[in-house]
N, C-alpha and C positions, 0 to 999 in steps of 0.2 A: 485350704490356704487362702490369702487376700487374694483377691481380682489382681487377674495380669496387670490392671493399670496402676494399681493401689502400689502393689508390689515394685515397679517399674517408679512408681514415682518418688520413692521413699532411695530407690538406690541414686537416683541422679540430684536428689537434692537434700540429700541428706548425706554427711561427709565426716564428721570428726566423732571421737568419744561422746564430749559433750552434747552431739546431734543426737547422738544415739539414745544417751541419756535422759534426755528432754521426751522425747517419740515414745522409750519403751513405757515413762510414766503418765503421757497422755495415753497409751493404750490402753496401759492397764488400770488409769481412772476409768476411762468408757467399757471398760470389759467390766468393771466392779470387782478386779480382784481382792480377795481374802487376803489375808497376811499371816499366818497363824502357824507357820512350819518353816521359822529360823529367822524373818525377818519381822518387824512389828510395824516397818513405817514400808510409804510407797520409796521413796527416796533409796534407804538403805539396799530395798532389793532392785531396783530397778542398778545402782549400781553395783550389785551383786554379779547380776544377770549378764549386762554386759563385760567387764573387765574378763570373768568366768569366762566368756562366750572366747574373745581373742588371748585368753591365757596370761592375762595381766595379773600383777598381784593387786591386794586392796589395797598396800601402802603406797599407792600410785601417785607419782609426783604430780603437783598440781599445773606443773607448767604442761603435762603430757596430757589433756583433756582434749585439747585443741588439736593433735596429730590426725590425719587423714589415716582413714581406713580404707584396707584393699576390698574391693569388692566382693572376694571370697568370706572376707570377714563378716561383712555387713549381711550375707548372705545366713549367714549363721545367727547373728543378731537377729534379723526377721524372722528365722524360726522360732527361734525358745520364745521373742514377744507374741508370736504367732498361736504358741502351748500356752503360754500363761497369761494371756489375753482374753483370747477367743475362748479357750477348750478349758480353760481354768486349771490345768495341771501344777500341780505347786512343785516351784524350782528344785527344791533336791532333786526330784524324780527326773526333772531335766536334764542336770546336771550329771546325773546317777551320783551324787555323792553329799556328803551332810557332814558337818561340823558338830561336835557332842565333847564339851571338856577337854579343850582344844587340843581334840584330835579328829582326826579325817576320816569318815567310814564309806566306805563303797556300799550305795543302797539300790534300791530300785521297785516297782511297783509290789513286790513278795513279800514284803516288812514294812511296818510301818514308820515313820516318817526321826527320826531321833530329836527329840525338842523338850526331855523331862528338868524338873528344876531338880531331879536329884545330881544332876551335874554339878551345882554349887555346891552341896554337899561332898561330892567327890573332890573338887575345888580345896576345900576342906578341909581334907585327910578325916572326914568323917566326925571331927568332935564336934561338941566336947561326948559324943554318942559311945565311940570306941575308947580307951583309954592308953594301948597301944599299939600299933595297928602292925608294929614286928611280931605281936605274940600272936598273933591273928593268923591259923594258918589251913584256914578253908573258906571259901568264900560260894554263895550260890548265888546267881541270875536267873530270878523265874519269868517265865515269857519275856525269850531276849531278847527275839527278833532277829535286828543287824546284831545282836553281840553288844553294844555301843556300853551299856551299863558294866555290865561284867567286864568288857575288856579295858573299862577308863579307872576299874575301880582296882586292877591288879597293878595301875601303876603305882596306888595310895599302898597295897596291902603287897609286897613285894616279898614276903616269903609264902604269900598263901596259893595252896593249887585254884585254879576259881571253874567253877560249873558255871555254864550256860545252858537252860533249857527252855524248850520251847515243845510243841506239840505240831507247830509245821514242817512238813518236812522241809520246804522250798525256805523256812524261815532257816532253819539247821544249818542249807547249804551257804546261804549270803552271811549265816556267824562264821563259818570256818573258813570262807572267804578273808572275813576280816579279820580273823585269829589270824591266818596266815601273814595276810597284808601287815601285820604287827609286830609276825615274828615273832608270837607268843604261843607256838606249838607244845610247846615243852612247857607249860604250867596252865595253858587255859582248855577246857575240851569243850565240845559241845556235845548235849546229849538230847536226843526226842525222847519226851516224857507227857506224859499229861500231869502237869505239876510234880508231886514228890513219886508218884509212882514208880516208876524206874530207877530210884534213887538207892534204893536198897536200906539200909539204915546207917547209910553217912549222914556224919553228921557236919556243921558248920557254926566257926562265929559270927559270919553276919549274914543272912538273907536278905537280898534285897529286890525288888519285884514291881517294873513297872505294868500291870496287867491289862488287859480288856476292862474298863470301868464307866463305859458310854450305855447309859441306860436307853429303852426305846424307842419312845418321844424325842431325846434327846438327837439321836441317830442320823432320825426322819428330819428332825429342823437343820441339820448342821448344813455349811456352806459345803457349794459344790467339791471343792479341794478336799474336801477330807473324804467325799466318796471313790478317790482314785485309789485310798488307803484299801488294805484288806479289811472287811467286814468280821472277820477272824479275831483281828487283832486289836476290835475297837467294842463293839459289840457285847453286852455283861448284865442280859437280863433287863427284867423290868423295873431292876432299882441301881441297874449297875453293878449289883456287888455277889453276882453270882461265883466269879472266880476267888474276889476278895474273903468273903467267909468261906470257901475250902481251905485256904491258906491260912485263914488264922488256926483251924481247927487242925489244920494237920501240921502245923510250922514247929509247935513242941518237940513234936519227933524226932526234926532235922537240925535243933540246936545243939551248942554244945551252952552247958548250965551257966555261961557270962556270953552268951549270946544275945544278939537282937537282931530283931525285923522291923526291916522297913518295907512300908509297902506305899505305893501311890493311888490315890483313888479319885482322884480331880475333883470333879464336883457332887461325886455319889460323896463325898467327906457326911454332909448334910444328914442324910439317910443312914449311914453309918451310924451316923450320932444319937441320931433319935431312935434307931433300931436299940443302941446299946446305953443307955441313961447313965449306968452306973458302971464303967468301965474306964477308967482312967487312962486314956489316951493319949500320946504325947503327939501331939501335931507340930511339925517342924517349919519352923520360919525362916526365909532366905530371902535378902538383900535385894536382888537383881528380879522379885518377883517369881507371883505361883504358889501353891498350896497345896490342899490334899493327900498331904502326904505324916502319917503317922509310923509311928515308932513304939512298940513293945518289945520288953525282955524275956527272955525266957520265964523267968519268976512270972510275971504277970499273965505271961501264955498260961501256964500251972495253973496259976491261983485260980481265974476267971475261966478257966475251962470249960465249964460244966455252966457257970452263966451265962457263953455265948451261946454254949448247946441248946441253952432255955430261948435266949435271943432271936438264934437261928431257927430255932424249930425244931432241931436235929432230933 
């Protein structure tokens, strides 16, 4: 924790929102925090952090910046700046909770952090990719984690049952968490698999699959914050795309024939690319920023089968 005086000097001379506000993002300039799990600037999460901290909303009137805070409160405020200061813990985890396609999921250090730009996409309703997303009526989440993907995407696909899988167990328990938390018991399940394996030979119209795709190198450089994440769920070989090609290779199986996969691969996209020359990939564009993320049909799975088989090595 700060020095009893540090600590001590921050509650008797520091007093309003705006105190607050000002402190949290002098700290966490001098901490060097990362930004990179919900907020992009210092500003936005420093007011994140606090409002969160005394249970304000963020459409917080601007004349209420200036009210005095109770000492219990403040008290709380100098922890979480405390966590994402000092010890670089990234605020969801603070929080225990995360924003994904505005909707709220209960998370915590067992899953990783929910921040995919397939949320725009779900934003969406999925086109012009799907064509109608009532005829659509299975959906799969490969490595769910929290759920956040599969559970934002049965608000879009509202007649479909939707799978969530994962291969954690601990990830399994925080999806059915927030299945429950949704009150989506009754059309969304969760299952532990290693990818399609437990699946049996259900099929689906749309896969969607944000996976492990942090290649080695990569890992080792990244900012403190994202070694709080499970190494589980980040972690995908030395190119990245060790989970991403079992997926393409076994994804044929699990479609229905006007099916698609989407899969995210962040910055292995590259390696992808060059791995596969001649594979006509659809890499998806969104507005609000982010990439890495391709799209294949079933046909295309079919067709080029046997060329990624070449590709991959298999």
């Amino acid at each position: 924790m700060y020095s009893k005086e540090k600590h001590q000097d921050v509650l008797d001379n520091l007093h309003t929102i705006r105190d607050y506000i000002r402190w949290t993002i002098s700290e966490m300039s001098v901490g060097k925090a990362y930004f990179g799990h919900g907020s992009d600037s210092i500003w936005d999460e420093a007011v994140h952090l606090v409002l969160s901290a005394i249970n304000m909303s963020h459409e917080i009137d601007t004349n209420m910046v200036d009210a005095k805070l109770l000492t219990a409160e403040k008290e709380i405020i100098i922890n979480y700046v405390y966590q994402r200061a000092c010890e670089r813990k990234p605020l969801p985890y603070i929080l225990k909770k995360a924003w994904f396609a505005d909707m709220e999921f209960d998370i915590d250090e067992r899953v990783i952090i929910p921040r995919s730009p397939i949320a725009e996409l779900i934003h969406n309703g999925f086109a012009p990719w799907v064509n109608d997303v009532y005829e659509v009526t299975s959906v799969l989440d490969l490595c769910t984690g929290s759920g956040c993907i599969g559970i934002a995407s049965s608000q879009v696909f509202e007649n479909a049952d939707v799978t969530l899988v994962d291969i954690s167990d601990v990830a399994i328990e925080v999806a059915n968490h927030n299945i429950t938390k949704h009150k989506l018991n009754d059309r969304v399940r969760a299952v532990k698999s290693d990818l399609f394996a437990n699946l049996g030979d259900k099929k689906f119209g749309v896969i969607v699959s944000n996976p492990p795709y942090v290649d080695t190198d990569d890992l080792a450089s990244m900012p403190s914050e994202y070694h709080f994440e499970p190494k589980l769920a980040l972690e995908a070989g030395k190119d990245g795309l060790d989970l991403a090609k079992r997926i393409i290779l076994e994804a044929d199986k699990h479609l229905t024939e006007d099916g698609v996969l989407i899969v995210e691969v962040g910055n292995s996209q590259y390696a992808l690319m060059d791995m596969c020359p001649d594979i006509p990939f659809t890499w998806l564009s969104f507005a609000e920023g982010g990439d890495g993320v391709f799209l294949l049909t079933y046909s295309e799975l079919v067709k080029y089968k046997d060329l990624f088989k070449q590709y991959f090595s298999v």
